[in-house]
C-alpha positions as protocol buffer text, in pm:
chain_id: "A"
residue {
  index: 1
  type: UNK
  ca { x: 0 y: 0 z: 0 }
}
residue {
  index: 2
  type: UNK
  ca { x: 145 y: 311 z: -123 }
}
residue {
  index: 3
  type: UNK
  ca { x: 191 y: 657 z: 153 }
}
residue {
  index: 4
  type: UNK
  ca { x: -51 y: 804 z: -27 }
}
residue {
  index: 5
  type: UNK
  ca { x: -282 y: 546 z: -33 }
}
residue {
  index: 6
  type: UNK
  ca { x: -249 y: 527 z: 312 }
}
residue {
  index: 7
  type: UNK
  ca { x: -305 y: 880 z: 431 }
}
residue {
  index: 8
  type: UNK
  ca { x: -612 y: 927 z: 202 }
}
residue {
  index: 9
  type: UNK
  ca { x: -785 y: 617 z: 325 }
}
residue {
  index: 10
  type: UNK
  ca { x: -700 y: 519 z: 650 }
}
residue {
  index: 11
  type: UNK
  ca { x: -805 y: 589 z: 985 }
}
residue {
  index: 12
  type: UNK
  ca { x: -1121 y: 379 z: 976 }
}
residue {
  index: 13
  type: UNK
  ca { x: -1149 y: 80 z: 1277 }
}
residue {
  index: 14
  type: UNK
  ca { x: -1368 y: -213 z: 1265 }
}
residue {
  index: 15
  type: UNK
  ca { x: -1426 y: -419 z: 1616 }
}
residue {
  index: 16
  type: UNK
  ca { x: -1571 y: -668 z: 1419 }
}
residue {
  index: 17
  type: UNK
  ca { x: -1250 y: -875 z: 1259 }
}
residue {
  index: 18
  type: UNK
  ca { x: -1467 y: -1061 z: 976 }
}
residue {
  index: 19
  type: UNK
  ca { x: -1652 y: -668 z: 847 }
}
residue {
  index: 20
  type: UNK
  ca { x: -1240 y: -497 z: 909 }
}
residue {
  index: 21
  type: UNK
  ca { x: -1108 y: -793 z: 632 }
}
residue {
  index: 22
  type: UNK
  ca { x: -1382 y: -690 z: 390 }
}
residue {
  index: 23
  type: UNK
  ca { x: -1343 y: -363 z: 395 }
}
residue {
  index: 24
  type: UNK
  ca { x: -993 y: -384 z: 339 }
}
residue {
  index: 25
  type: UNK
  ca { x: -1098 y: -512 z: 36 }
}
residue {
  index: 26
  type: UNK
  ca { x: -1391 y: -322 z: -20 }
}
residue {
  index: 27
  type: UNK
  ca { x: -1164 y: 36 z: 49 }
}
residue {
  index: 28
  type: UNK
  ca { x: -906 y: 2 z: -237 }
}
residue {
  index: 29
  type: UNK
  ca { x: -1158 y: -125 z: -486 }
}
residue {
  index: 30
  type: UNK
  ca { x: -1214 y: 123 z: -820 }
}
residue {
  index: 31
  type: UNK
  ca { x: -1529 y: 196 z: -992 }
}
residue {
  index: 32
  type: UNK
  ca { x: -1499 y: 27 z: -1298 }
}
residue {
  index: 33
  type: UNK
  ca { x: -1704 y: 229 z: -1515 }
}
residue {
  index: 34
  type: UNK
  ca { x: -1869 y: 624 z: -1525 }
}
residue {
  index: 35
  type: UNK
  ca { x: -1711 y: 959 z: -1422 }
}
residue {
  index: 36
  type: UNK
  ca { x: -1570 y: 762 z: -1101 }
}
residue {
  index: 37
  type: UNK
  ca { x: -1388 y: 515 z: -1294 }
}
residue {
  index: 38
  type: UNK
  ca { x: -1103 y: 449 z: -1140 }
}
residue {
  index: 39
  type: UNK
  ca { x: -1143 y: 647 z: -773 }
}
residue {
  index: 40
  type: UNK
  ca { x: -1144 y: 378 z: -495 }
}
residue {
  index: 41
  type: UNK
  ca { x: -1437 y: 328 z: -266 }
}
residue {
  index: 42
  type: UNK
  ca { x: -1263 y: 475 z: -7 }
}
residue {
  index: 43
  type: UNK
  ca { x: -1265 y: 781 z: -155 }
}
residue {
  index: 44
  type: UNK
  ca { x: -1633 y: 724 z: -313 }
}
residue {
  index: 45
  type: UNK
  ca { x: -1812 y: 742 z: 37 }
}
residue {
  index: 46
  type: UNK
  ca { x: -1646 y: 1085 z: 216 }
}
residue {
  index: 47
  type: UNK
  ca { x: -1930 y: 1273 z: 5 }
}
residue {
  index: 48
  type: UNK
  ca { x: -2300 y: 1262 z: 6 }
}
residue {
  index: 49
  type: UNK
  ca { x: -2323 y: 1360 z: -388 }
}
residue {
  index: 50
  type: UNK
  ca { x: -2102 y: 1007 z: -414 }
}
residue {
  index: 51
  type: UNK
  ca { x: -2271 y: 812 z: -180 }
}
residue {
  index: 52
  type: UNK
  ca { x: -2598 y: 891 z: -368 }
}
residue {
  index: 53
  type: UNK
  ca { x: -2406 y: 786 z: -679 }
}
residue {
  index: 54
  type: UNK
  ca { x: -2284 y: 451 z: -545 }
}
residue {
  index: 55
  type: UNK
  ca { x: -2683 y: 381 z: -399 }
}
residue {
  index: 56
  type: UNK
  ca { x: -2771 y: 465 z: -734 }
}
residue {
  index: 57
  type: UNK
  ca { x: -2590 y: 155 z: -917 }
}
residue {
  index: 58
  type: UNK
  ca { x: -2707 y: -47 z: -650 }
}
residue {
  index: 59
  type: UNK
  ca { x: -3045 y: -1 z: -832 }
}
residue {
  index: 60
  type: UNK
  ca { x: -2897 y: -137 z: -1173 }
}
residue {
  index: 61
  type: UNK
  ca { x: -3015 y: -482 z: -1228 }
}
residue {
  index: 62
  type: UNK
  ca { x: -2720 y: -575 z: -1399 }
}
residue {
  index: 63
  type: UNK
  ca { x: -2456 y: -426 z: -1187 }
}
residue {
  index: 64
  type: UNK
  ca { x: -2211 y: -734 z: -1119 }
}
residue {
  index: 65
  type: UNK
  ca { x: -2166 y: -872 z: -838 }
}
residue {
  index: 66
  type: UNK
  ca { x: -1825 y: -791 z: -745 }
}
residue {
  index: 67
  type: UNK
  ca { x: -1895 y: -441 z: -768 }
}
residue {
  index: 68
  type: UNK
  ca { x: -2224 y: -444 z: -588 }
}
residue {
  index: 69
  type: UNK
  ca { x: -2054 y: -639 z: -261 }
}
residue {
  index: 70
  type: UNK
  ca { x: -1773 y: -364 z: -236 }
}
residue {
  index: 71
  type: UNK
  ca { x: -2040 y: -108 z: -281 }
}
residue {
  index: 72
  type: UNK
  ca { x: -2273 y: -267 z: -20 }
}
residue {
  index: 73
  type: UNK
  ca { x: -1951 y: -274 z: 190 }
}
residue {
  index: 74
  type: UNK
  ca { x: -1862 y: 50 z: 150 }
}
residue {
  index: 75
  type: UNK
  ca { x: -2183 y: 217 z: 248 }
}
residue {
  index: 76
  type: UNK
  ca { x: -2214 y: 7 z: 555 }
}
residue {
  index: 77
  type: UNK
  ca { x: -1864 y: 107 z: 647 }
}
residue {
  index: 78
  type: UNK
  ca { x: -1959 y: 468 z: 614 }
}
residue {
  index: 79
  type: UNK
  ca { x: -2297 y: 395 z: 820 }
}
residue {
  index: 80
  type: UNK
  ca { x: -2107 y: 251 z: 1095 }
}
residue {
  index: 81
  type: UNK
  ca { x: -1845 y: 542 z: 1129 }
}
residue {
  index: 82
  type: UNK
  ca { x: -2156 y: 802 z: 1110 }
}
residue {
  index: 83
  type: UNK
  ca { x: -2330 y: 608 z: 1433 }
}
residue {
  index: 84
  type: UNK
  ca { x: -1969 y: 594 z: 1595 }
}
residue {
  index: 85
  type: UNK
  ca { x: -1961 y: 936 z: 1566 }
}
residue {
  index: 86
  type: UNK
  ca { x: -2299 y: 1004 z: 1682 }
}
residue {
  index: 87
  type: UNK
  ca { x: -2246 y: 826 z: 2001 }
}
residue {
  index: 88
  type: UNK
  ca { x: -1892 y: 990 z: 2078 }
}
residue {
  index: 89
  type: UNK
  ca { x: -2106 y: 1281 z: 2049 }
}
C-alpha cells in the first residue's frame, strides 16, 4: 500500500475482525465504469453527492456482483463510522 494510499484512506477501525477484512478489500476497490472510474471506494463514500451515486448503481439490475458487494460494503462502512460518531457525540 502506497503513503498516499495510506493517508487518504486510512483511519477507519472495525471491532468486528470478519466486516475490518472486507473492507480492506472493499476500500481500495475502483469503480470500474462512469465519471468515477477508477477512484477507490474509499474515496467514493467521504461525500453525500457520491454516496448517492454509489446507492444509485445499487439499483442497476445488472450491476455485477463484485462491484455491488464492495459497494454494499462501503456504504455500511460509512454507516457505521456516522453512528460511531454520533455516540462519541
Amino acid at each position: 500500500m502506497s503513503a498516499s494510499e495510506s493517508s487518504s484512506c486510512s483511519g477507519f477501525d472495525f471491532s468486528d475482525q470478519d466486516q475490518e477484512v472486507k473492507w480492506i478489500k472493499a476500500r481500495r476497490y475502483k469503480m470500474p465504469f462512469g465519471k468515477y472510474k477508477g477512484r477507490p471506494l474509499c474515496d467514493m463514500i467521504k461525500t453525500k453527492k457520491r454516496r448517492d451515486v454509489l446507492k444509485y448503481y445499487l439499483s442497476w439490475d445488472k450491476l455485477r456482483k463484485r462491484t455491488k458487494d464492495n459497494i454494499v460494503c462501503a456504504l455500511a462502512h460509512y454507516n457505521e463510522m456516522k453512528e460511531a460518531e454520533a455516540k462519541r457525540n
